[in-house]
Every structure is written in structure tokens, then in C-alpha cells.
N, C-alpha and C positions, 0 to 999 in steps of 0.2 A: 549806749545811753538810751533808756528809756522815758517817754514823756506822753503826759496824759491830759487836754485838756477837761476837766471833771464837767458834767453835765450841772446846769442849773436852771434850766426851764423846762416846761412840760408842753403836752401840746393837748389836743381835747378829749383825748381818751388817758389822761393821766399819765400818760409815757413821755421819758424823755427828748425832748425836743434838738432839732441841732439849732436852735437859737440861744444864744449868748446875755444871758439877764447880768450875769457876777464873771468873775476869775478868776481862774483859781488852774494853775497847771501843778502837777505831781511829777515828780523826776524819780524814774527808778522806784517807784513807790515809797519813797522813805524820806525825800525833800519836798515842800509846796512852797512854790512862786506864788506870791499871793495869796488868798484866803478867803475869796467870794463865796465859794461854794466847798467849803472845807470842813465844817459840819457835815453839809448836808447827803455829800455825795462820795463823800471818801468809801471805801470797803474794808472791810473788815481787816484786811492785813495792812491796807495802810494808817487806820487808823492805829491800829498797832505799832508801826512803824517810824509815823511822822512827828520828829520831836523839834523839826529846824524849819521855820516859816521865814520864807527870805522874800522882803516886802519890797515895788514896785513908788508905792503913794500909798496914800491915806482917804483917797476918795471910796466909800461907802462900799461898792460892788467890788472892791479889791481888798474888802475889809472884814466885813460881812459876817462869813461864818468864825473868823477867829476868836469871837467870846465866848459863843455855843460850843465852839469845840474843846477849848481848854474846861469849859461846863461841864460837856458830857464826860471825859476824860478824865475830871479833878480828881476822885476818890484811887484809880487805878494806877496815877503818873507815878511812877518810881524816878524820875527826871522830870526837870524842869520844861516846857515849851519854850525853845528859843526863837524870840523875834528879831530879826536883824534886819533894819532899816538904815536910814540916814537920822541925825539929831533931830531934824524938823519932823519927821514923821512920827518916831518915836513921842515928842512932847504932844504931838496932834493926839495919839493913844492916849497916853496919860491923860489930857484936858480931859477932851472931850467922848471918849469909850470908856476906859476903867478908872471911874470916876465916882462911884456906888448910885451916883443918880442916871447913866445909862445902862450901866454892866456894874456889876462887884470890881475891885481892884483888886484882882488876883495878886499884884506883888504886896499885898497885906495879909494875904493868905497862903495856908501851907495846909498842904494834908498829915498824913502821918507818914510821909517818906521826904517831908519837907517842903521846898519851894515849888509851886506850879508853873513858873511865869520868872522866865530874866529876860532883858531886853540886852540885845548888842549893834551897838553904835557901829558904824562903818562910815568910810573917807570915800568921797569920788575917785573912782579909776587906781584904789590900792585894793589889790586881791584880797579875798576872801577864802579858807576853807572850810567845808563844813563835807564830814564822809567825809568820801572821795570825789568829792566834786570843786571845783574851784571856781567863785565870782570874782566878774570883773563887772563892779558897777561904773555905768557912763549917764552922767546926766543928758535927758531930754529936755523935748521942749512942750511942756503941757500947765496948765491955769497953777500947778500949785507944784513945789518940787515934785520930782521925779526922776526916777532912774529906770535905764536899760541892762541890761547884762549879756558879757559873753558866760555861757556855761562849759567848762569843762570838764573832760574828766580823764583826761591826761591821754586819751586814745582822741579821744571825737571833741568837738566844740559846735555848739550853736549857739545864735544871738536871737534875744530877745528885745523889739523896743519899751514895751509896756504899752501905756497913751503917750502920745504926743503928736503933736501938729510938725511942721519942717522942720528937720533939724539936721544939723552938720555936724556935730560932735558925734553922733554914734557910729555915723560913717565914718570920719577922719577917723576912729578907733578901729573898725572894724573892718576897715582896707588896711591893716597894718599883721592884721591875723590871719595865719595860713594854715588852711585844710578847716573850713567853717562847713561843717553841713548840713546844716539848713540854719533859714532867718523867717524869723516870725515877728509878721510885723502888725501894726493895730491899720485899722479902715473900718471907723466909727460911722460915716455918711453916706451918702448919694451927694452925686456931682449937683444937683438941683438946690442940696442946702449948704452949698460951700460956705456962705457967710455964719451960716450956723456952725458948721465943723470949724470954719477958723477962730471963731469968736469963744466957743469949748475947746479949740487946739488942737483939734484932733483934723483927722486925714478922710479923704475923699479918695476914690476911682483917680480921678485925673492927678490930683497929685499927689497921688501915692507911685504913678508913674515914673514924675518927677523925681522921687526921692529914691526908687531904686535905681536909678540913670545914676546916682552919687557911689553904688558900690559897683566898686573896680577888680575884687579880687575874684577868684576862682568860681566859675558858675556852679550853684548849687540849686537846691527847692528855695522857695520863699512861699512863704504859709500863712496868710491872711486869719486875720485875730482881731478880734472884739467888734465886730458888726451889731451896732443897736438893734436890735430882736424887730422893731416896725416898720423897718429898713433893710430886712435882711435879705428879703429877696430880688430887691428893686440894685442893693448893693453888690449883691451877685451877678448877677445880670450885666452890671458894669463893670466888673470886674473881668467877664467874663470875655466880652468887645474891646479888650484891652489888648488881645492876643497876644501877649506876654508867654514863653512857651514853657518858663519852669517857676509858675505863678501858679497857686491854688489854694483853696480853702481850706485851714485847718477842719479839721471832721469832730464835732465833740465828741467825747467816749472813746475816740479811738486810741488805740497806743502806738505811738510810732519809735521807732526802734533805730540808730544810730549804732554805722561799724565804726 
């Protein structure tokens, strides 16, 4: 298994940055978890490729490029774009993105090979296939629904939280799964704004600690994800004094590769 978190910041020479603005990860080039930066930074053969967007929430940077993309892509799509969410998510689309007064509502539209846009509803913690890959959505804990997933692909399994603040549901899941290799988890703060991380739901240095002390099964990487870009360094740093020994930084752009 392959996975890609996609670039979406820049830094002051117009190059891509490792700070984290949207999200947006790519599996195998051909599925995106999320949509932050899925216009904008996809490449040429995954744009080709990506027809199945398997969504986290509905907050904005997880959102993002999924209008522009089905945009850029409408005339070419000989397939629909599939978005598969949870109900709550999906009507958040509907309202308030393809709505003709933020974006067009693609499901009113069709090119000359038909449909651009179906939406697919999915249940907490009943699988999902799409390829060859198989979701297992587990709710979290963050200001508005949301879901985590394990991914697999019948050889390798990783888990994803998305955002969320404490939570025990993804652990009680994901102690239950055997041969995880690697967990990728969100640490949105620094330990200084804990009432802010808690009050947005999201995770800090110190207890993000905490929360990996709740998985029991088989040591693996754990790979820190979504650090607010004004905080990135300050959140490394603490991350870093954690001396946790198979704790590290997802690397944007990079592709990491699962036996």
C-alpha cells in the first residue's frame, strides 16, 4: 500500500512547504482520503486515476479542492466522482458547497458521458470496498461528525484518525486489529494552547501522549498529521521531547510504502 500526503502550502520562494494548510492523503494513487488539496496538488496520473474520495468531515480544509476538481475534470470524466461519507456529511455538501450559490451542483449536471458526481452514504464501523482497498469507518471525537478509518488492502492495514480530540472508540477498534502498520494520527497544537486544542477538539504534544498509551496492539510507526502551519514548528519541537521511539512526522510529498 501506497500513501501520499499531497502538498498544500508553500513557503517563500514558491515551493512546496512541509506545512499542512488542507488534507488531502492519496492511496496507491488512485483513492483520496479527504480533499483539501486535491485539485490542487494531485499529478497527472492520479488525476487520471482518482474517481473514489473517501471523506473524514466536512470542515473546509478537508474539503476544499473537491469542487475544483470535479471542475477541472467535468468535460473528461467518463465516470462519476464518488464521494462516500457519512449522511451528515454528505447533506453538509449538498447545503452548503453544491448549492449553485457556492459551487454548481454537479449532481444537476452531466457531461456527454453522463453523471459527474454520486454521493455514497456509509454506516459506522460496517466495511466499505472501493478497488481493492477496504474501509473501516470508526467515529471520533471532533466539534462536528467525523470519522477515522482502518485501511486495507487485504495484505497491509493502517489507521487513520482524521481530527479529533480524545477519544476511545478508535482505540477500542483498532486494538481489536492485527498486523496494523502504521497509525496516523492528527496533533493540531502546542501544549501552551491546550484550551484551544480542546475547545476545537483537536490534540496536543501531551495528550496525544495519552492517547497513544490506549493502543495495545503490536508496535508499529505512528505518524503525526495535521499540525496548524503557525504552530508547526513549536509543535515539532514537542513532539519531539516526547521521546516516544516509533513516533514521527508524516513528511508532506512523501510516499510511503506498506508490505
Amino acid at each position: 500500500m501506497k500513501l501520499q500526503l499531497l502538498p498544500s502550502s508553500f513557503d517563500e520562494n514558491g515551493l512546496a512547504s512541509e506545512q499542512q494548510h488542507l488534507s488531502c492523503f492519496v492511496i496507491n494513487d488512485s483513492v483520496a482520503v479527504d480533499a483539501g488539496s486535491l485539485a490542487m496538488a494531485t499529478n497527472s496520473l492520479q488525476k487520471k486515476q482518482i474517481r473514489d474520495v473517501v471523506l473524514t468531515h466536512a470542515h473546509l480544509d478537508h474539503i476544499a479542492g473537491l469542487p475544483l476538481f470535479i471542475d477541472d475534470l467535468f468535460d473528461i470524466l467518463d465516470e462519476p466522482i464518488r464521494v462516500y461519507a457519512t449522511r451528515e456529511v454528505i447533506e453538509v455538501l449538498k447545503r452548503d458547497i453544491f448549492n449553485w450559490a457556492v459551487y454548481p451542483n454537479f449532481l444537476e449536471l452531466e457531461n456527454k458521458k453522463g453523471a459527474v458526481l454520486k454521493y455514497r452514504a456509509f454506516e459506522v464501523e460496517r466495511e466499505i470496498v472501493i478497488k481493492d482497498l477496504t474501509f473501516k469507518p470508526i467515529e471520533v471525537n471532533h466539534l462536528v461528525p467525523s470519522i477515522g478509518y482502518v485501511i486495507s488492502d487485504g495484505k497491509t492495514k493502517i489507521a487513520l484518525t482524521g481530527d479529533t480530540a480524545e477519544t476511545d472508540e478508535f482505540w477500542r477498534v483498532i486494538n481489536t486489529e492485527k498486523n496494523i502498520s502504521a497509525i496516523l494520527i492528527e496533533c493540531a497544537f502546542p501544549d501552551q494552547l491546550k484550551e484551544l486544542a480542546q475547545s476545537s477538539h483537536h490534540l496536543t504534544p501531551k495528550i496525544l501522549r495519552k492517547e497513544i498509551e490506549k493502543y495495545t496492539g503490536e508496535q508499529c510507526p505512528i505518524y503525526v498529521v495535521n499540525i496548524k502551519p503557525m504552530y508547526f514548528e513549536e509543535v515539532v519541537r514537542q513532539i519531539k521531547e516526547l521521546n516516544i521511539e516509533n513516533l514521527q512526522i508524516l513528511q508532506v510529498g512523501k510516499v510511503y510504502e506498506w508490505i
